[in-house]
N, C-alpha and C positions, 0 to 999 in steps of 0.2 A: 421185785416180782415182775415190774416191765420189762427186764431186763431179759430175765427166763423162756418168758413169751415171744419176744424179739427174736431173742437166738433161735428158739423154735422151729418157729414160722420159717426165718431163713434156712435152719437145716433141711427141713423137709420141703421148700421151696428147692433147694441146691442137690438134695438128691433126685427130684422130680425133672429137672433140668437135665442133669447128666443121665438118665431112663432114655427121656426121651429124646435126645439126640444119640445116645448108643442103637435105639432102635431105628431111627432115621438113618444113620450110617449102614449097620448093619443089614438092613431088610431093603432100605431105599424106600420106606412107607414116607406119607404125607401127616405130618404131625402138628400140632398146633404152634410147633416153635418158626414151620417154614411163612407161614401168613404173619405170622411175628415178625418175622425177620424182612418179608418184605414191606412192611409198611413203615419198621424202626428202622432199618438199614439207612437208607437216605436221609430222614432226621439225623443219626449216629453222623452220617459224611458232612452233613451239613455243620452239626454239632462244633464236628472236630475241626473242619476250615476255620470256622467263626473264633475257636478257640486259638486258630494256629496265627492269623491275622492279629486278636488281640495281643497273642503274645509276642509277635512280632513287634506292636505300636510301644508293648510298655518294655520290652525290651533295648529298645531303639531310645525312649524315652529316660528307661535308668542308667542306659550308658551316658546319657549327654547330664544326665543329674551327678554322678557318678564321676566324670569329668568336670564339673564345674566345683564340686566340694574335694575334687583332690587340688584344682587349683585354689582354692579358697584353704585348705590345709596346707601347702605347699609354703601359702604365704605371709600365714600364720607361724610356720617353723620357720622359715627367713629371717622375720620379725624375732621371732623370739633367737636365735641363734646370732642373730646380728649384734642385741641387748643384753646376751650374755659372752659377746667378746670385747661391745665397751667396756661393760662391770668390770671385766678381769686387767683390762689396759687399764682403765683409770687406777684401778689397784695396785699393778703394780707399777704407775706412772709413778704415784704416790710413795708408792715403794723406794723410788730409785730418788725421785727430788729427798727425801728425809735421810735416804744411805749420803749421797752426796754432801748434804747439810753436816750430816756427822762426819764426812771425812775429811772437810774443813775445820773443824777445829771451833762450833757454836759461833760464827757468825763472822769470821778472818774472811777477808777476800781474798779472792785468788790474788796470784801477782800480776798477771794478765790487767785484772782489773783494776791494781792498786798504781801499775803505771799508766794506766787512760786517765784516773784519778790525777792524779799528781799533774799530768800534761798540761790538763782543764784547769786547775788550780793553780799554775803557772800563767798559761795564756790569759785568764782571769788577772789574777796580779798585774800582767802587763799592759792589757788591756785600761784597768785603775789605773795606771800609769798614766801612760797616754791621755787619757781622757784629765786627769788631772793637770795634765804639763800644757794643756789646752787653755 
């Protein structure tokens, strides 16, 4: 029901408005909207500076917020971008040490390896030697 009232009041407020500035234009009569107008006019300027200033401070304000949470996101996606290309290396580090495994043959050494072997196991021997012929 306050609702009905509300609108009301405005409508016949808003046709009341528009009368009397069609007859202020038209005739160039003195109407109760020009004493209105000078006394709200300068409040209005004042209004809007005050507004133009705040929006200025929190403008200024949420770009430097704005700037700090995209470098705070920035470095968050680093992080997480960086953590999912170790995950994938170590996987398929893993990958490749297990393929290698199988292409030996369950635990054959390479021959690379089996003559460092042998060398060691020579020099060893000779070394017993030596130390024994002492």
């Amino acid at each position: 029901m306050w609702s009905v009232v509300v609108f009301g009041a405005s409508f016949v407020g808003l046709i009341a408005l528009f009368l009397l500035k069609s007859l202020e234009v038209a005739r160039g009569k003195q109407t109760p909207l020009s004493s209105l107008r000078r006394a709200g006019d300068p409040m209005l300027c004042r209004f809007r500076a005050s507004c133009r200033s705040s929006l200025a401070n929190l403008t200024a304000h949420g770009s430097r917020l704005f700037s700090a949470g995209f470098a705070a996101g920035f470095e968050r996606l680093e992080k997480f971008f960086l953590g999912a290309v170790h995950a994938v290396t170590a996987r398929l580090n893993r990958y490749l040490r297990a393929k290698r495994m199988r292409a030996r043959g369950n635990g054959a050494v390479s021959p690379h390896l089996r003559n460092v072997l042998n060398f060691k196991e020579a020099q060893m021997h000779t070394d017993a030697k030596d130390a024994d012929a002492r």
